[in-house]
C-alpha positions as CSV (number, residue, x, y, z in Angstrom):
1,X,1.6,34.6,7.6
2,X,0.9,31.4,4.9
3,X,1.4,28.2,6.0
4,X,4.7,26.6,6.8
5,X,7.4,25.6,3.8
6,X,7.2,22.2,4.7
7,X,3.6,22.1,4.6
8,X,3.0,23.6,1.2
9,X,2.0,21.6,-1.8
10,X,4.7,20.7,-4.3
11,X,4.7,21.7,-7.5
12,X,4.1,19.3,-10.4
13,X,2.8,16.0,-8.9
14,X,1.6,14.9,-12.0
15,X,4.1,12.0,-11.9
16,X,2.2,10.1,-9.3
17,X,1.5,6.1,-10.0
18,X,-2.0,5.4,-10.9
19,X,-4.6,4.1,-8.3
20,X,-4.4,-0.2,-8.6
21,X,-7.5,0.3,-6.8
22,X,-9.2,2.2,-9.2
23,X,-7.2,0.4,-12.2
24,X,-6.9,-3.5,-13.4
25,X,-3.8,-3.5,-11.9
26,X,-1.6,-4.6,-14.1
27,X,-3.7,-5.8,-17.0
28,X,-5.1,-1.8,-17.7
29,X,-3.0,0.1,-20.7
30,X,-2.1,3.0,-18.3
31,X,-0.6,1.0,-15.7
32,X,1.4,-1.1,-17.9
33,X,2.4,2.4,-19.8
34,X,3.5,4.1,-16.0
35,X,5.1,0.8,-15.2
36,X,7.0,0.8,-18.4
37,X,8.0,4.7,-17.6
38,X,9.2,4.1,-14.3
39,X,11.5,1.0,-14.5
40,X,11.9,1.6,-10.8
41,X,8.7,0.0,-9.5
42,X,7.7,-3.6,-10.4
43,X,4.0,-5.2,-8.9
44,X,4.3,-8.7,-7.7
45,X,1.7,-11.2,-7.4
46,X,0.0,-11.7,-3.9
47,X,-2.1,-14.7,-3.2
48,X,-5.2,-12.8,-1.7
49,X,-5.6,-15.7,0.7
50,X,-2.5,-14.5,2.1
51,X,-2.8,-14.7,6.1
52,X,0.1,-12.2,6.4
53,X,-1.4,-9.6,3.9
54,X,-4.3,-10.0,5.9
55,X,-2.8,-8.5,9.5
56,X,-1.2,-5.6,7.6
57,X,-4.6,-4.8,6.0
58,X,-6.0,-5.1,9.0
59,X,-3.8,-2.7,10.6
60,X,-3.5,0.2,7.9
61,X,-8.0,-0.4,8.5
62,X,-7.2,0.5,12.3
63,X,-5.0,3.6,11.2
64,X,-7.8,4.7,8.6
65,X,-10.4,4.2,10.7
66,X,-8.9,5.6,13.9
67,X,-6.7,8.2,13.0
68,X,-7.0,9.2,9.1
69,X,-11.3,9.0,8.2
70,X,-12.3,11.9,10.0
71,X,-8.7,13.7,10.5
72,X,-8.0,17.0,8.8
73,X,-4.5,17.3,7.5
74,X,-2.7,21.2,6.3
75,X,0.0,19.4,4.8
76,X,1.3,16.0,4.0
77,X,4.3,16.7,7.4
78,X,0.9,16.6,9.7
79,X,-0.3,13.3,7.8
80,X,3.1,12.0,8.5
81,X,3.1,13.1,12.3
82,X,0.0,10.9,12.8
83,X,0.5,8.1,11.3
84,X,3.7,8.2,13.3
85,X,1.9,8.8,16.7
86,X,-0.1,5.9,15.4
87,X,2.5,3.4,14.8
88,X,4.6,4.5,17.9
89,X,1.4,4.2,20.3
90,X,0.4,0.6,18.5
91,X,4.2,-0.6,19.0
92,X,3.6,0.2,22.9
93,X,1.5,-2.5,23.2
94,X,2.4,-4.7,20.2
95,X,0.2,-8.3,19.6
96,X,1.9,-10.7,17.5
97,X,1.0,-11.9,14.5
98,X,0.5,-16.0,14.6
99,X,1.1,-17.7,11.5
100,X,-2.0,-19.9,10.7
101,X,-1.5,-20.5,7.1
102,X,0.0,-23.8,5.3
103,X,3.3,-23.3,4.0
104,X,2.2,-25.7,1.1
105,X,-0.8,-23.6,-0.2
106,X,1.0,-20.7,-0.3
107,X,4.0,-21.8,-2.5
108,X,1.2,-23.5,-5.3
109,X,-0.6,-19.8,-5.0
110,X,2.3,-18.0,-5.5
111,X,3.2,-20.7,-8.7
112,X,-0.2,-20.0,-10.0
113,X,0.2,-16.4,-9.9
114,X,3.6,-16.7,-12.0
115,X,2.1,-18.5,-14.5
116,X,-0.8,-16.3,-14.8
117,X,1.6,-13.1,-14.9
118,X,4.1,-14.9,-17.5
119,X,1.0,-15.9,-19.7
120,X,0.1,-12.2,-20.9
121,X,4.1,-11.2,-21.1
């Protein structure tokens, strides 16, 4: 008895988006090329000083590290089942998010970052 339809591994997955974490984002050739071949998905400029980026790193760090590190997946339906345990058991006992950041400084970042981006179109 093999493993469950859902659970087996699709063919042809060779049309997956390149790592950014591994890349230049989108300054590296092969990103750019993907990006151009898939009209679909765009990248957009994120001040890394970002105070809201920060809490949702934060919390895909808690699900890594609690759930995902040492976890041992069959298929990608059992990934999905945990991460939705996770989120469901976090949302039990949710702690808001406070906004610390000035308003200000985050509008010049953001205008920084679109002049860097429209300087190498």
């Amino acid at each position: 008895m093999g493993a469950p339809k859902s659970c087996m591994a699709s063919k042809g997955q060779k049309n997956r988006a390149p790592d950014p974490r591994q890349l230049a984002a989108h300054k590296y050739p092969k990103v750019r090329q993907w990006l151009d071949r898939h009209p679909r998905f765009t990248f957009h400029f994120t001040p890394t000083s970002c105070s809201w980026l920060n809490a949702v790193e934060g919390f895909f760090a808690k699900l890594a590290k609690r759930r995902l590190k040492r976890g041992v997946f069959r298929c990608v339906v059992d990934l999905q089942a945990t991460i939705n345990r996770f989120v469901a058991e976090t949302n039990l006992d949710p702690k808001p998010f406070t906004w610390t950041a000035d308003p200000d400084k985050i509008i010049a970042a953001v205008r920084r970052g679109h002049q860097a981006l429209d300087s190498i179109h």
